[in-house]
C-alpha positions, 0 to 999 in steps of 0.5 A: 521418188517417194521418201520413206520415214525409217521407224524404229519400234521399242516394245515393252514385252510385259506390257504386252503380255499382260494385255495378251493375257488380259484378252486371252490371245497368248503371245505376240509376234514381234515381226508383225508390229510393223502391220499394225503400228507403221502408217504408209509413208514410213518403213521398218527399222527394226524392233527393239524387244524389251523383256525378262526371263520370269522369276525363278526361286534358287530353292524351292522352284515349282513345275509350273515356275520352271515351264513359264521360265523355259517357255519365255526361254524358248520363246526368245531364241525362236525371237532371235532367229527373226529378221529387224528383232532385237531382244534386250533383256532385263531380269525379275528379282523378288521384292519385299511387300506386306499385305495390308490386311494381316501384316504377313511379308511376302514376295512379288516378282518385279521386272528391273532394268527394262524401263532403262534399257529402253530410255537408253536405246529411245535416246540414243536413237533419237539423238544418232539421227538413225531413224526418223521416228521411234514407235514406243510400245508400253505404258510406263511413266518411267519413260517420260524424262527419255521422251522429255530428253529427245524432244529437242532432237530430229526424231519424233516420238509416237506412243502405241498404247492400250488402255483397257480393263487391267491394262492401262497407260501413263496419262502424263506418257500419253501427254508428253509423246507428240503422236498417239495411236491407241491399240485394241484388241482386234489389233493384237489379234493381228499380231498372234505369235506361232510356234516355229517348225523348225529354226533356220541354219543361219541367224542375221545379227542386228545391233 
């Protein structure tokens, strides 16, 4: 009898995204991650999605702002319909900066509670004993004292990464993960989100 390592993959949605955007392949299928990222003595867990809904001013909001945000909207319960996909979301608030050339303030969206939500979830894995190995799926430093604190754990950590034109890694992530496996183009192009027809009559919870 041969053993199957069980795999659970926490993904970066925005990391994603902007990779996607970066290679102009749109979305990415969540439950096609498994094709790409599992090797052939492991099995699929689940898949852990982390994202946020993008910003929306209160006053103000354009077309364009509220197509983006119901699209992701959409995208999401299509998402949650999907068997082993778990969304957690995080939020997108306006952050104060000012531009370096004429000292005029101004507003950029920034993601918030993503990166602890998956600190979360990788320790809390890892130290269950769930699952025999965690796939991380994103590029963020913030990341490395979760992957620091499992290591000591039963559960072996792997980075998925891209590190490519705009889209680039953490080297001290990269570093501190024990297995690496580096993704391409041609690997997102395998992993292309569809639009749904139709939705089923009945959604499978996972937690």
């Amino acid at each position: 009898m041969i053993f199957l390592m069980k795999v659970a993959i926490l993904a970066d949605g925005m990391y994603l995204q902007h990779a996607c955007n970066m290679f102009g392949i749109g979305h990415i299928d969540p439950t096609k991650l498994p094709d790409i990222l599992l090797r052939d003595d492991e099995t699929h867990h689940r898949t852990y999605w982390f994202d946020a809904l993008p910003y929306l001013p209160k006053v103000g909001a354009t077309l364009e702002q509220r197509k983006r945000r119901n699209d992701k909207h959409a995208y999401f319960d299509a998402l949650r319909y999907k068997e082993r996909i778990v969304i957690e979301e995080g939020e997108v608030i306006p952050k104060q900066a000012t531009c370096h050339y004429c000292n005029r303030e101004f507003y950029v969206p920034v993601q918030k509670m993503v990166d602890v939500k998956m600190s979360v979830r990788l320790v809390s894995l890892a130290w269950s004993e769930t699952v025999e190995k965690i796939v991380l799926l994103t590029g963020d430093a913030d990341l490395v004292p979760a992957v620091k604190d499992v290591e000591q754990s039963k559960t072996t950590v792997r980075l998925a990464y891209l590190s490519e034109g705009t889209t680039q890694t953490s080297k001290t992530l990269i570093r501190e993960c024990p297995e690496k496996h580096q993704l391409t183009k041609e690997d997102l192009e395998k992993c292309i989100w569809h639009e749904p027809t139709d939705k089923p009559e009945s959604n499978q919870k996972t937690t």
